[in-house]
C-alpha distance (Angstrom), angle and dihedral (degrees) to the residues before:
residue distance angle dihedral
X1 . . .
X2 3.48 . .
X3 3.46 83.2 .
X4 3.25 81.8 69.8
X5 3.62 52.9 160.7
X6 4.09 103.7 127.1
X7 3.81 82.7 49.3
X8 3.41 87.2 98.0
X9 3.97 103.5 77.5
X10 3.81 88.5 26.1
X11 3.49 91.0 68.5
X12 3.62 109.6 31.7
X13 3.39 95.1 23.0
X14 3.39 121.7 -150.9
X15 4.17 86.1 24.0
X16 3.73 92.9 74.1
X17 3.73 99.0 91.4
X18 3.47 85.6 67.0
X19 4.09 99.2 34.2
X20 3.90 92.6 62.9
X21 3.41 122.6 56.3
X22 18.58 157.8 -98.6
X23 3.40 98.4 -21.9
X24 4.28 118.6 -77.1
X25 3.93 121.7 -47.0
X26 4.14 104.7 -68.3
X27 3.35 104.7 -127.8
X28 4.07 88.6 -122.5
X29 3.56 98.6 51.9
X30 3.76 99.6 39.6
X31 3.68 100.3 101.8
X32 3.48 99.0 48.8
X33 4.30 90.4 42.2
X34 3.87 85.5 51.8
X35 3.89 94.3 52.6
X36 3.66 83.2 55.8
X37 3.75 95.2 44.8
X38 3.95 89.8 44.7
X39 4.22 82.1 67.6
X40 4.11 103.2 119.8
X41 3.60 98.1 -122.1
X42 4.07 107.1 -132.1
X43 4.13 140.4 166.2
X44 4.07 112.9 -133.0
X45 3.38 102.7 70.0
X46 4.23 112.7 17.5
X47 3.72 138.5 -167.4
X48 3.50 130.7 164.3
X49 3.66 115.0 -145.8
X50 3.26 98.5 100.4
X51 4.20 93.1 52.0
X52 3.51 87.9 -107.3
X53 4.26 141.6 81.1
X54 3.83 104.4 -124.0
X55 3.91 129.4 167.6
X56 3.91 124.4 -120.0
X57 4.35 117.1 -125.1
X58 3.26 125.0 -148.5
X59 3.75 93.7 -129.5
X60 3.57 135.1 10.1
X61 3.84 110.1 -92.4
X62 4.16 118.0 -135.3
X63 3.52 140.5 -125.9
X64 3.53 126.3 -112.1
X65 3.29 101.2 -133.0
X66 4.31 80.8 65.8
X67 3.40 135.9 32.7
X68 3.77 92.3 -146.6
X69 3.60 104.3 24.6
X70 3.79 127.2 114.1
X71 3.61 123.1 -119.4
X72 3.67 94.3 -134.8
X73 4.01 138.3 -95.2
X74 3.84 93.2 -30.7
X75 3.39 99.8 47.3
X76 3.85 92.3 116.4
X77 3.53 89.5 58.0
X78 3.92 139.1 76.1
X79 3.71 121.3 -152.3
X80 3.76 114.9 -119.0
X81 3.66 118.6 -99.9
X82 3.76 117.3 -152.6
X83 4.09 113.5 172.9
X84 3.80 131.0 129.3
X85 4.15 91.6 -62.1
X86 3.85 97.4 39.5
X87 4.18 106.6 48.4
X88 3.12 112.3 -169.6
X89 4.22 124.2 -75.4
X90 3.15 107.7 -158.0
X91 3.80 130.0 99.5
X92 4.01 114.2 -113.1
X93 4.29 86.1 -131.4
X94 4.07 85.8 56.8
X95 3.39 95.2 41.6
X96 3.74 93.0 57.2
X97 3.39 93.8 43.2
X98 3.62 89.9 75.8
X99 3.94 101.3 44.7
X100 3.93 134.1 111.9
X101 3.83 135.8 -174.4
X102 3.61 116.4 -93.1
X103 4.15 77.2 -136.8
X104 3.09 103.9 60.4
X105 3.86 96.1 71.4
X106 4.18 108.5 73.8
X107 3.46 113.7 -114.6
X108 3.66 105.8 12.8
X109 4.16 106.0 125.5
X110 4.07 109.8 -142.3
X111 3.61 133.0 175.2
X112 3.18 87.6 -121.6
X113 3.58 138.3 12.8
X114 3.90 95.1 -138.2
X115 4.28 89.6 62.7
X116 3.77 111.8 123.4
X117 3.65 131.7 -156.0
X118 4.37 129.9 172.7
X119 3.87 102.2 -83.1
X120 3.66 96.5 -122.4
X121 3.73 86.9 54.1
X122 3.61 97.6 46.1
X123 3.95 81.6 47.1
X124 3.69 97.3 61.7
X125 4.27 90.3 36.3
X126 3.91 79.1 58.7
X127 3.40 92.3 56.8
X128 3.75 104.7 32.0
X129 4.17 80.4 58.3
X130 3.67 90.6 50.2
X131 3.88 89.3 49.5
X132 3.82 90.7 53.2
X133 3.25 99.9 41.4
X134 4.02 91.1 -128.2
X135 3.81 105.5 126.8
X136 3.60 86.0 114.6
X137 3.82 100.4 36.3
X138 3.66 98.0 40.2
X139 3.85 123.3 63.4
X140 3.93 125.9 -170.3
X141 4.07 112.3 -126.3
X142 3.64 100.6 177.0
X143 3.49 146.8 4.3
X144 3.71 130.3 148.0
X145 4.06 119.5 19.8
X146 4.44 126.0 -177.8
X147 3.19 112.3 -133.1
X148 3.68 97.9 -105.6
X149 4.08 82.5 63.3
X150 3.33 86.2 52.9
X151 3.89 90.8 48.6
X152 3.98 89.9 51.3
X153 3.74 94.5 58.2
X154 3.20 107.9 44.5
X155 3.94 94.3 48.7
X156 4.23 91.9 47.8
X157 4.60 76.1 50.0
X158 3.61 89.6 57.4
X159 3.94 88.2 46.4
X160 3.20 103.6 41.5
X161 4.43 104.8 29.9
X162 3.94 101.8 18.2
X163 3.51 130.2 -118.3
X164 4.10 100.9 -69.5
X165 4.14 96.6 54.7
X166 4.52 84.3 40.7
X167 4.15 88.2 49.8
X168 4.04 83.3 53.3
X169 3.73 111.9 36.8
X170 3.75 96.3 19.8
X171 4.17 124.1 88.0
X172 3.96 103.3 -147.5
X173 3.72 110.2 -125.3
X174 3.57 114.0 -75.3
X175 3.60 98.7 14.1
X176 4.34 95.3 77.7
X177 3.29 117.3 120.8
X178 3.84 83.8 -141.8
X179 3.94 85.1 70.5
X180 3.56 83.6 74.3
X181 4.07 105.5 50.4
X182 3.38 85.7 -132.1
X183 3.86 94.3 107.9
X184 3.53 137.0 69.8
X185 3.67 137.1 -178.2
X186 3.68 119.0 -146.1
X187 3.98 135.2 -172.7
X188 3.60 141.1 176.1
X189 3.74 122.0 -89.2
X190 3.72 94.6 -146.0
X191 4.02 92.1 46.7
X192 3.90 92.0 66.4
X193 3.42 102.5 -115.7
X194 3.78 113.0 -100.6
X195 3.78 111.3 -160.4
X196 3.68 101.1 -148.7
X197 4.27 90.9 52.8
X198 3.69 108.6 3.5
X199 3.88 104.9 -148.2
X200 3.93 100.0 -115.3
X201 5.04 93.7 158.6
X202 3.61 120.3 -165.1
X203 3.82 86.9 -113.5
X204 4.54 134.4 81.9
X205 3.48 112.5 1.3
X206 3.77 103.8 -16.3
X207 3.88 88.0 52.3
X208 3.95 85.8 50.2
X209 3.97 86.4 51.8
X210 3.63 93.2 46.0
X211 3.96 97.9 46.2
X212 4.15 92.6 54.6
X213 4.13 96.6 29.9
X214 3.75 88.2 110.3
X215 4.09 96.1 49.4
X216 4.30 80.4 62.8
X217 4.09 90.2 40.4
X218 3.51 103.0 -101.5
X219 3.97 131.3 128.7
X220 3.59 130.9 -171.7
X221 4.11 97.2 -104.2
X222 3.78 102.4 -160.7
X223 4.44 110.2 42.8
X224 3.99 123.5 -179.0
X225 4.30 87.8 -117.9
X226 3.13 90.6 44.2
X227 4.08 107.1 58.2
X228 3.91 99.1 101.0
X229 4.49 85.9 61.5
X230 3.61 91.1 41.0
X231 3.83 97.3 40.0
X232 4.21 74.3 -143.8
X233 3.10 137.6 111.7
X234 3.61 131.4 -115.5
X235 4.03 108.2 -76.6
X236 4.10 109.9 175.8
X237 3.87 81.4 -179.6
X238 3.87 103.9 53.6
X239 4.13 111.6 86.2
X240 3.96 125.9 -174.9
X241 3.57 121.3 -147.8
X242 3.96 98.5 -133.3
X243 4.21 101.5 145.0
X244 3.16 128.4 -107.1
X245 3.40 104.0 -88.9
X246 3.65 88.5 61.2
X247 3.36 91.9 41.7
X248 3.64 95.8 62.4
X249 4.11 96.8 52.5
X250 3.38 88.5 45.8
X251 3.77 97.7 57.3
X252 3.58 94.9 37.6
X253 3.97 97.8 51.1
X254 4.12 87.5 35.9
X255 3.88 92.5 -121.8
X256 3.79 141.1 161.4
X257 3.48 131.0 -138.4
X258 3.48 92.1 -106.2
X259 4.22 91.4 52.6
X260 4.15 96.3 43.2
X261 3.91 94.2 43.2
X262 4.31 85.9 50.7
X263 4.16 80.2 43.3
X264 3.84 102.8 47.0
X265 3.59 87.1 41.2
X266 4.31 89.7 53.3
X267 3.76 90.7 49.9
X268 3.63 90.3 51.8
X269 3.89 96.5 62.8
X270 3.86 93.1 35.0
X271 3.51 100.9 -105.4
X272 3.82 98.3 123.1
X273 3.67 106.5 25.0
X274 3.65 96.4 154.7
X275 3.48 87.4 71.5
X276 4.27 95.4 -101.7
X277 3.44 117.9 166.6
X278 3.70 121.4 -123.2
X279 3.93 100.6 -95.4
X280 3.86 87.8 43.3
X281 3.99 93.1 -107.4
């Protein structure tokens, strides 16, 4: 759980709202807002005009499915990778720069009215909810978390769990992904939301979200197969805001951040042109 994102309220109980991290999509604007969304968020090289850091290629990567075939509007770009070998780059004053209230989109249930996330991700949550129907079954436990947040919970998981269950369930500070506001953690409203593993089933209206998370350009961050890449483990609650482009190649080829940043980055200097992933699958 990179996430080690619903630690917040888990461990200082009711604290977690605040320990985690315009107005819906018009209809009108929504393809050309999405293109911008779509941009891979990344750390070398930033700009902000699309609400979100994101780092220039060399050349376009390719699909799979194509040996010539673009990946999409974001295929210049890399999402940003932030795990316990790649902190996170960018300044705290930038990275605020490009947050919004979870409240102030209608209908969107939070924990907490003061949780953050990057507007263009809370754009496409918006939507994704709208998509699913699951404003009202589907409630937002974390999102975007300072590093002195970040700092507070993982000291009170040393206290209160020991070092071996913090090292697995808890992000050090500076390397969470909910550094970024590019991460959210979701549960169900019927499940009673449990801080430590929100309840967020395959089935109803968390299935529904689940099955079309990509379409909106978000991935499941932390999978079961996929613990000894992430050094995480498996959070069905804990959603990165990647775009959809990215979000597509990743669910097709079944790959983690880790594996499709290492892949994007191969196809840029011509070293897998046919479109191989990094482990050769």
């Amino acid at each position: 759980m990179e996430t080690r994102t619903p630690y917040v309220s888990r461990i200082n109980g009711d604290r977690k709202n605040t320990a985690d991290q315009a107005n819906p999509l018009d209809r009108a604007d929504q393809a050309d807002q999405t293109n911008q969304a779509d941009q891979a968020i990344g750390a070398d090289r930033t700009d902000h005009t699309d609400g979100a850091a994101r780092t220039h290629l060399p050349h376009p990567p390719h699909s799979s499915r194509s040996g010539n075939a673009p990946l999409g509007p974001d295929a210049e770009h890399v999402p940003v990778l932030v795990n316990r070998d790649h902190p996170a780059a960018e300044s705290p004053a930038d990275t605020e720069q490009r947050l919004a209230p979870v409240g102030s989109r209608p209908g969107i249930r939070a924990l907490d009215d003061g949780i953050r996330l990057d507007r263009t991700c809370l754009n496409r949550l918006d939507a994704l909810l709208d998509a699913v129907s699951g404003k009202d079954g589907i409630v937002v436990v974390s999102g975007y978390r300072d590093l002195a947040e970040q700092t507070e919970i993982y000291s009170s998981s040393l206290r209160e769990n020991g070092p071996a269950y913090t090292a697995k369930f808890v992000a050090l500070p500076g390397c969470s992904e909910h550094h970024t506001g590019l991460a959210v953690d979701v549960g169900s409203a019927a499940g009673g939301l449990d801080f430590i593993a929100p309840e967020f089933p395959d089935d109803g209206v968390c299935g529904a979200f689940k099955a079309r998370a990509a379409e909106f350009g978000f991935v499941q961050r932390y999978k079961a197969h996929k613990e000894h890449l992430t050094g995480i483990s498996c959070e069905p609650w804990h959603f990165r805001y990647v775009g959809a482009a990215h979000a597509a190649i990743m669910e097709e080829r079944d790959l983690c951040l880790e594996e499709y940043v290492e892949w994007l980055r191969r196809q840029a200097d011509g070293k897998h042109g046919n479109g191989e992933d990094p482990h050769g699958h």
